[in-house]
Structures are given as structure tokens and as C-alpha cells.
Backbone bond lengths (Angstrom), bond angles and torsions (degrees), N, CA, C in turn:
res aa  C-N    CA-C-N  psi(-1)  N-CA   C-N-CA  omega(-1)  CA-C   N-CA-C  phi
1 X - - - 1.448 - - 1.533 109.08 -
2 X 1.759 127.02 139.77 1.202 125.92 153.42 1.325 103.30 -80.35
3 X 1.676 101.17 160.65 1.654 98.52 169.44 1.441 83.50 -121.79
4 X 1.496 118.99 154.57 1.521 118.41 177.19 1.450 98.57 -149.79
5 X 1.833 105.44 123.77 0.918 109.45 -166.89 1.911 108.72 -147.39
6 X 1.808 84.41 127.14 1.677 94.32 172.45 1.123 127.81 -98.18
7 X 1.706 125.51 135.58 1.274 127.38 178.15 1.285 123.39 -95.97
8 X 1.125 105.73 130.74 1.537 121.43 161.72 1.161 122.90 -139.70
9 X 1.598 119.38 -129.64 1.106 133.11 173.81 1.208 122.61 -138.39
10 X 1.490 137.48 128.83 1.377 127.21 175.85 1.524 136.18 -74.62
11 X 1.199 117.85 136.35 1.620 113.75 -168.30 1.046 111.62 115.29
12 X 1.704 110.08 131.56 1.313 133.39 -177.98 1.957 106.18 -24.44
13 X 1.915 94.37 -59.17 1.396 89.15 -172.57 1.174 130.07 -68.30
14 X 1.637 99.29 20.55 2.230 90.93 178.92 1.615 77.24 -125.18
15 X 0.994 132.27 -14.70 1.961 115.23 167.72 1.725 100.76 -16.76
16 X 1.343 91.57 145.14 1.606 102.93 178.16 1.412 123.59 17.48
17 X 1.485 135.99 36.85 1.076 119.46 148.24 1.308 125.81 -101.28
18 X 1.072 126.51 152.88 1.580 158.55 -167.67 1.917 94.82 -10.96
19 X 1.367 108.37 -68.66 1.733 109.37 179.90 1.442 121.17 -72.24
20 X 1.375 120.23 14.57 1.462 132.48 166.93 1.639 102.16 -90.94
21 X 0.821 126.30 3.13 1.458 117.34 -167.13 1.594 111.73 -46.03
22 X 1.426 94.01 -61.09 1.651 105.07 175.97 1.647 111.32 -44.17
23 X 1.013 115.17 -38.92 2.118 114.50 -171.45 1.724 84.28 -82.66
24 X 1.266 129.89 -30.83 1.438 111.37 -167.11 1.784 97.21 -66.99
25 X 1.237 115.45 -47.75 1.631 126.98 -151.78 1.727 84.38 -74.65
26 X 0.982 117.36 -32.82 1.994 100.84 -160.95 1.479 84.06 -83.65
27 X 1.354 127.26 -17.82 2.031 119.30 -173.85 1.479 83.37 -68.05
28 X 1.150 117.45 -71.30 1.932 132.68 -164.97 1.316 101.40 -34.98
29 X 1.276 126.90 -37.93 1.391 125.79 -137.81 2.051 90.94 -111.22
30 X 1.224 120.76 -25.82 1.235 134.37 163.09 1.415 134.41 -57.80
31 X 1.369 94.97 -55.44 1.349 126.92 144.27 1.450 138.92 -28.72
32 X 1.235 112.55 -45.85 1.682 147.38 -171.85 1.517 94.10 -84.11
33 X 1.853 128.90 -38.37 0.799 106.46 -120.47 1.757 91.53 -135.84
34 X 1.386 94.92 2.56 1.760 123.82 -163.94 1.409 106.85 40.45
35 X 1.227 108.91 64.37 1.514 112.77 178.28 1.725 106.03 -106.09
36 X 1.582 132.39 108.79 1.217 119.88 -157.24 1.966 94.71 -141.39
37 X 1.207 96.81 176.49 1.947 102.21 177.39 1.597 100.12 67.90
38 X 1.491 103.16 69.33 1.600 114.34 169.42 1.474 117.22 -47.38
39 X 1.251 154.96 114.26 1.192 94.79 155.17 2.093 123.02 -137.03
40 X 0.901 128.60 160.02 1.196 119.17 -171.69 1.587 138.88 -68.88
41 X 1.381 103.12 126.66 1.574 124.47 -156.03 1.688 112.80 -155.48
42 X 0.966 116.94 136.19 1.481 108.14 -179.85 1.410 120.04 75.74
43 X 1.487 109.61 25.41 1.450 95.06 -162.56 1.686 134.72 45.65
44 X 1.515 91.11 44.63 1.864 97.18 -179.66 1.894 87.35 -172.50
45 X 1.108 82.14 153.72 1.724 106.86 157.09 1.444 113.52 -66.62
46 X 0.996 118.59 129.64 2.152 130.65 -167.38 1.673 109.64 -119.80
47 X 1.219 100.01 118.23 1.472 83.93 162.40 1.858 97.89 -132.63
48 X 1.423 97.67 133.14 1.682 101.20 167.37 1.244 123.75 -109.65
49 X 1.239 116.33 163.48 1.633 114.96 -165.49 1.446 104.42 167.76
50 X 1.331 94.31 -161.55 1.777 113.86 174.27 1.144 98.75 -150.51
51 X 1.516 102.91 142.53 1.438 141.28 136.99 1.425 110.40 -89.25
52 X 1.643 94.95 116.69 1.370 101.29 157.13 1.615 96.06 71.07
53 X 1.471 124.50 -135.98 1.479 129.21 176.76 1.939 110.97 -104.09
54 X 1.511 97.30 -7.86 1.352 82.57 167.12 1.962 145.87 -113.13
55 X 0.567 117.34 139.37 1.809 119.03 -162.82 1.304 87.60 -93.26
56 X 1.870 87.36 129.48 1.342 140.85 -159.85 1.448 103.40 -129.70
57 X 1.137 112.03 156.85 2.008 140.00 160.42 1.925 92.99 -124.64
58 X 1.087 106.30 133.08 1.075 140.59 144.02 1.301 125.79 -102.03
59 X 1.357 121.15 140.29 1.539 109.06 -153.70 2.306 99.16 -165.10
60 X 1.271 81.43 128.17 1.438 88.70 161.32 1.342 135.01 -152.99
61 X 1.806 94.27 105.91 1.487 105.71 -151.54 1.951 121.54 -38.14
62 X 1.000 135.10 148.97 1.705 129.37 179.31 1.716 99.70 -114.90
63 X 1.343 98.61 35.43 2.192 96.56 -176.05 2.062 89.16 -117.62
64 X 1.436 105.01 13.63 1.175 69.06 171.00 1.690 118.11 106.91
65 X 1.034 153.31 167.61 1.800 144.78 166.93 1.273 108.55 -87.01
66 X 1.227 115.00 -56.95 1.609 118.93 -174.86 1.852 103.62 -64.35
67 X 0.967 131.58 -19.59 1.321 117.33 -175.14 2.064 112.89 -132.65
68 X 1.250 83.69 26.81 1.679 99.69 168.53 1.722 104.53 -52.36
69 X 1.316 135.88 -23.31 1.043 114.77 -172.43 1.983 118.23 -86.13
70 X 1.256 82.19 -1.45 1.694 95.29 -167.60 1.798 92.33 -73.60
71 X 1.336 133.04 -47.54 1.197 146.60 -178.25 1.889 113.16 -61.03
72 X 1.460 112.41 -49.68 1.317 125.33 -173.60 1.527 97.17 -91.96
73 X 1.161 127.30 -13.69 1.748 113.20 175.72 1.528 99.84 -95.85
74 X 1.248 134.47 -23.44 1.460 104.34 175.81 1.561 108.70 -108.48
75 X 1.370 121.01 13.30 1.623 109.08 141.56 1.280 136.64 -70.76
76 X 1.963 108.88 -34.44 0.966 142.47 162.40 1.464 103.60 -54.11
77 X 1.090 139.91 -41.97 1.502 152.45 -164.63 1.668 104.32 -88.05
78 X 1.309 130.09 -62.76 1.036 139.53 157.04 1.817 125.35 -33.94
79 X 1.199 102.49 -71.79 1.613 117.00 173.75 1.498 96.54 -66.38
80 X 1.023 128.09 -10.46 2.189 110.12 -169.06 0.988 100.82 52.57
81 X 1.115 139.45 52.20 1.751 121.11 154.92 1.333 133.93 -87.91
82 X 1.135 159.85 167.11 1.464 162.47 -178.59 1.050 102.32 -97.68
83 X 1.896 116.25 132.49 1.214 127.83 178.12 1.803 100.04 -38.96
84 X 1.324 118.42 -47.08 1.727 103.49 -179.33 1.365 135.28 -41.92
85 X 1.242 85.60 -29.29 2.058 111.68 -172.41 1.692 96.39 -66.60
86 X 1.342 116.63 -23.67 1.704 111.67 -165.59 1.349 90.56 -98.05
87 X 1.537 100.91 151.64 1.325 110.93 169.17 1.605 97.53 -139.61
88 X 1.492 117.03 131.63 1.439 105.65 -164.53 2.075 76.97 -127.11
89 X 1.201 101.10 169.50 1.919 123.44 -170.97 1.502 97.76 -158.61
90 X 1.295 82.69 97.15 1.349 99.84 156.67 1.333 134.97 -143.81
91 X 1.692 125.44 167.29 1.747 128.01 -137.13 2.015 85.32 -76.83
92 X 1.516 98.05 158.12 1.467 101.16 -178.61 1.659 88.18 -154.65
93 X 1.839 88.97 137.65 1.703 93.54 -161.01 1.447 94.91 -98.08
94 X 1.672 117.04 -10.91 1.556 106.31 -163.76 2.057 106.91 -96.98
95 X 1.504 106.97 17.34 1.134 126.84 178.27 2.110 102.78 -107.28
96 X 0.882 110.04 156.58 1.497 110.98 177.45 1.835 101.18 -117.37
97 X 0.978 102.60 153.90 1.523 117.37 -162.88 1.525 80.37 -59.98
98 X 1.671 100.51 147.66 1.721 107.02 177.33 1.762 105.72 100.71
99 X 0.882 104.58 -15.65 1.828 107.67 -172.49 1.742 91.49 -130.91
100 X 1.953 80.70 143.40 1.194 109.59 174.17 1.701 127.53 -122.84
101 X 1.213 141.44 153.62 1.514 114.57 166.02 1.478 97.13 -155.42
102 X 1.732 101.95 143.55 1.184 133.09 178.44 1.150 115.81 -88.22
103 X 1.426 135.17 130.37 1.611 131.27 -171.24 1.816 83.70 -149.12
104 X 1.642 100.94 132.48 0.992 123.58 156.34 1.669 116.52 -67.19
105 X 1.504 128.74 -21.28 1.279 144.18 -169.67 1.346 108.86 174.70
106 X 1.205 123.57 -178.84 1.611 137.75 179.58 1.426 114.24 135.81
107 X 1.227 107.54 159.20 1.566 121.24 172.16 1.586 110.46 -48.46
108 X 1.551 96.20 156.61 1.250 102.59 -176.85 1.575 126.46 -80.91
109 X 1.677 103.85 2.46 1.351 136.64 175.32 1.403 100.25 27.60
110 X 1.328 112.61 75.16 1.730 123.65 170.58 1.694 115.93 72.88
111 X 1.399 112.37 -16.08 1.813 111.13 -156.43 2.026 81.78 -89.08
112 X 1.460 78.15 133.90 1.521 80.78 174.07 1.458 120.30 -95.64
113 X 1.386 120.88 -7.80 1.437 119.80 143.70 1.281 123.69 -43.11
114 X 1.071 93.50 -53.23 1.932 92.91 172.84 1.378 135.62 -64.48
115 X 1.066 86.97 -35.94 1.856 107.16 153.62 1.320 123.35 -24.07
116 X 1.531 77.64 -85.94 1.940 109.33 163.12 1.602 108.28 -47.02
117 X 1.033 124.17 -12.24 1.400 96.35 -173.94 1.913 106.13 -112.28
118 X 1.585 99.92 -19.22 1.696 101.63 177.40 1.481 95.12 -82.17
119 X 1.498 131.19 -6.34 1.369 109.35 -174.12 1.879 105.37 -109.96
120 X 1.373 110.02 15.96 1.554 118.15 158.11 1.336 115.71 -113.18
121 X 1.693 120.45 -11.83 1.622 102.18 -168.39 1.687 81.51 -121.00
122 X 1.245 130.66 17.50 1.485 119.42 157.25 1.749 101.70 84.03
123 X 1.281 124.73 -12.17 1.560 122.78 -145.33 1.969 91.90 -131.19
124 X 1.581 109.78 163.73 1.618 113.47 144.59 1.692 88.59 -110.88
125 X 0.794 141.41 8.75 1.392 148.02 -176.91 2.067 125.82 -87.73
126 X 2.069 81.16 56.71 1.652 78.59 -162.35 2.191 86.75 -145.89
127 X 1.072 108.00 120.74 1.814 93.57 176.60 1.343 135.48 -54.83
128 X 0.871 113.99 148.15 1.620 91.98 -175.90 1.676 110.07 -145.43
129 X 0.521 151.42 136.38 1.790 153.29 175.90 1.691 123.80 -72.34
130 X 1.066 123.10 109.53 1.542 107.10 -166.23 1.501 97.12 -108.35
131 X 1.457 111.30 152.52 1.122 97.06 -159.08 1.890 92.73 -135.51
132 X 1.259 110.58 146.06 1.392 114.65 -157.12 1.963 107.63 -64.55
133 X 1.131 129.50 118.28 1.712 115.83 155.51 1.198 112.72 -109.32
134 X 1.350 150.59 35.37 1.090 130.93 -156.01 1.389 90.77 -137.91
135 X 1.668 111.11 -159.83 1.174 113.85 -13.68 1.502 121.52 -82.47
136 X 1.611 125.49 163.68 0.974 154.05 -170.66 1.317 135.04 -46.80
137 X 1.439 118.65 83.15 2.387 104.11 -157.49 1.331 99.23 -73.45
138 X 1.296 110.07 -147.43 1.509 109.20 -157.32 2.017 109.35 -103.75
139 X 1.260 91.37 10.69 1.524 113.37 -157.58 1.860 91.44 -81.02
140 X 1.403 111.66 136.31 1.390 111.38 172.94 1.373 122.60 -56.78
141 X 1.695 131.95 135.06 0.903 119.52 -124.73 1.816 117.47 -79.95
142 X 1.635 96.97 -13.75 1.703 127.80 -171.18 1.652 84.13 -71.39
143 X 1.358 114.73 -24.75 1.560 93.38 -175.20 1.419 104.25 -106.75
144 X 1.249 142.54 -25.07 1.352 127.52 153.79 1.539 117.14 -60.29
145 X 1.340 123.64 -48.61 1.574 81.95 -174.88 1.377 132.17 -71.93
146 X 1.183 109.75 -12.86 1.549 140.50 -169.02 1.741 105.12 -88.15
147 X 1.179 110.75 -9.59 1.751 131.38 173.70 1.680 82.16 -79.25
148 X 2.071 89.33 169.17 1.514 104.51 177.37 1.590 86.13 -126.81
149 X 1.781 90.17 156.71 1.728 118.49 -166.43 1.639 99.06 -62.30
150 X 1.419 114.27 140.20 1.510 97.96 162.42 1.445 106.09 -82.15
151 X 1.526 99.03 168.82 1.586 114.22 179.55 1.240 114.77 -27.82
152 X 1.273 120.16 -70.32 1.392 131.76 -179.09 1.913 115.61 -39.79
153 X 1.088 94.69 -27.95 1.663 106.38 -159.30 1.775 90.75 -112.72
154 X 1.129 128.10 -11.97 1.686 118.66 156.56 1.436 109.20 -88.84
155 X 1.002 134.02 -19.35 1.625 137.90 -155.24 1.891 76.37 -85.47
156 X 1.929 121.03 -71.90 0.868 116.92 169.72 1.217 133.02 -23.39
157 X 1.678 118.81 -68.84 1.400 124.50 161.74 1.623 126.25 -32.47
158 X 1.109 97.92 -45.64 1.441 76.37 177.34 2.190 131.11 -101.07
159 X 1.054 75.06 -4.81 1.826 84.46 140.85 1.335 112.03 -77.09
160 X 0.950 128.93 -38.40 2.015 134.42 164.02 1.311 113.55 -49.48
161 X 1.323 120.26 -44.86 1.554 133.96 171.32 1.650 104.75 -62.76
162 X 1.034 115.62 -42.34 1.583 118.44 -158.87 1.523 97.46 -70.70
163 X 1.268 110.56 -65.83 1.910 130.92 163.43 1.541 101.40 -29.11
164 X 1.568 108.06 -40.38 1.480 95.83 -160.37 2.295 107.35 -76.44
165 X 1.309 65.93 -27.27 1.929 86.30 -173.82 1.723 117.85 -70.94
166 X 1.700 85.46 -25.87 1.748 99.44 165.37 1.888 107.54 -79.86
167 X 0.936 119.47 -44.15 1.375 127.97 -176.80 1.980 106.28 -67.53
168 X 1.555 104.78 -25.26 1.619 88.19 179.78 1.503 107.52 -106.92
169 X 1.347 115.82 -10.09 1.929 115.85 133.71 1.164 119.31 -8.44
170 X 1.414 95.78 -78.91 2.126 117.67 -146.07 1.607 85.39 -95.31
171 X 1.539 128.36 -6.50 1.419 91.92 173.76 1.752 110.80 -93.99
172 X 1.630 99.46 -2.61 1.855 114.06 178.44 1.845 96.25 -77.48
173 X 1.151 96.81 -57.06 1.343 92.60 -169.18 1.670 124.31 -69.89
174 X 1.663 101.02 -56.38 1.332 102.54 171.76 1.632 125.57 -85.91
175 X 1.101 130.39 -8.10 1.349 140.28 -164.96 1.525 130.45 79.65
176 X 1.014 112.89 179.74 1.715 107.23 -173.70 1.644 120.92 -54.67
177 X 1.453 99.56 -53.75 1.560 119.41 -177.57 1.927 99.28 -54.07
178 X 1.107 119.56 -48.66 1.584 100.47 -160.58 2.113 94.45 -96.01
179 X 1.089 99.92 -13.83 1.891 88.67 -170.97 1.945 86.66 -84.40
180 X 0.803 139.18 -7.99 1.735 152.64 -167.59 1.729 94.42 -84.19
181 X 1.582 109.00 -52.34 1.241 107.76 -170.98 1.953 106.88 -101.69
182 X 1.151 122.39 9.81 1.435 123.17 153.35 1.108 118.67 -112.17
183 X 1.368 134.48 20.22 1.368 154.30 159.84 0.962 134.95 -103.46
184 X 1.516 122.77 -47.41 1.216 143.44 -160.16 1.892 109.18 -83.32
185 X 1.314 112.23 -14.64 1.656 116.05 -149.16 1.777 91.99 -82.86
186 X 1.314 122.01 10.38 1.755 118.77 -173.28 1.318 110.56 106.00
């Protein structure tokens, strides 16, 4: 099984803003895939199924951004899976809406979700999808990402979602190394 999981935040009042990206892309990607009847486990909303021939968790943690790992380490814990098996998507401010990037691993480069999640699965050694919010106005940053996209920049976004749903395809089907290099080129 993959488990694939987007971060955000729960509650109406973080609906579609900027650091929901990840809960927007696992809706998109659900969606695509008629995967429906959430239901709660792990401290997150679950949806199981398949894409394609392979069985998946979809998952969107309810602990919150900063403590997303409390939710994805005891599914991860439960299922035995290898940090590889996870694929987490989440919002990235140093990307501009429209861009995506695939990382086999990396720092948690400031997102404190990510944090949270190398300090439950023991590893930076887990993929994850970053997904464009930017770029960045002059507004402090707790209040931009936590702001909602203007029109122009959701219409964008969600062609970003669609890209993003093609990119967590080819990383089921083809693996990290080749969905990295049909993703990654801009």
C-alpha cells in the first residue's frame, strides 16, 4: 500500500487557503479517482482505494500542520510501511502557483509540517510533493499562507492540482526517479 498524504489544516476557516494546498490536491486527486466515504482513523480523514492497480490511503491529517506527523506516523506504524511508501504534498511558498517539485527527501526547509513529520518517521528520507503558493506579497508570512488565492491564482491552482495528480500517477506507476524527471523540468 502507498499512503498519500496532504497537509493542511482542518476547518471551514483554512478551506482553500494558500497552506491547504496538500488537502486541496488529495480532494483533486480523489476526485479523479471516485474515491468517496472518508472515514476517520489515524487522526485524519482516510480514504482507501485504488488508482489504477495500486491500493492507496489518502489521508488528511485533523492534528492540525504543525503536528501532521502524529497522524502519518501511526498509519505509517500500523501498515509497516517505508518512509518511501509515503508520499506527503505539501504548499511551498518558494515555488509560484503553477510549479511543482518532486523530492525523493530533503530538509524540512522552514515548513513545520515537515518538521513534524521527520520527527515521527525518524527519517528526511520520505518523498514528498511541494506544491507552488507563491509568489510571496509583502504580508507577514503566517498571514499569507494562511490567506486565500485570488481568483486569478485559484483558476491557476487548480491546473496545479491537475499536474499535481498527474505527477502522483507516474510516481505509483513509474517510481520516484522517472515521475522526478517528468515533473521537475517547470
Amino acid at each position: 500500500m502507498k499512503l498519500i498524504v496532504g497537509l493542511g489544516n482542518p476547518g471551514p476557516e483554512y478551506a482553500k487557503t494558500r497552506h491547504n494546498a496538500g488537502f486541496m490536491a488529495i480532494e483533486k486527486l480523489a476526485n479523479r479517482h471516485g474515491l468517496m466515504g472518508a472515514k476517520h482513523k489515524f487522526h485524519a480523514g482516510v480514504l482507501e482505494g485504488r488508482i489504477n492497480m495500486h491500493k492507496v490511503m489518502l489521508m488528511q491529517p485533523t492534528t492540525y500542520m504543525n503536528r501532521s506527523g502524529l497522524a502519518v506516523g501511526e498509519a505509517a506504524a500500523f501498515y509497516k510501511l517505508e518512509p518511501e511508501d509515503i508520499l506527503i504534498l505539501v504548499d511551498e511558498i518558494a515555488l509560484d502557483v503553477g510549479q511543482i517539485r518532486l523530492r525523493a527527501s530533503g530538509s524540512p526547509g522552514g515548513h513545520n509540517g515537515l518538521k513534524d513529520l521527520e520527527r515521527a518517521l525518524g527519517t528526511r528520507d520520505y518523498p514528498r510533493l511541494r506544491l507552488g503558493i507563491g509568489p510571496r506579497t509583502r504580508a507577514p508570512q503566517v498571514d499569507f499562507v494562511l490567506g486565500r488565492f485570488t481568483g486569478e491564482q485559484l483558476d491557476e491552482m487548480n491546473f496545479t492540482l491537475g499536474k499535481a495528480c498527474d505527477c502522483i500517477e507516474s510516481w505509483l506507476e513509474d517510481g520516484i526517479e522517472l515521475a522526478m524527471t517528468k515533473f521537475n523540468g517547470g
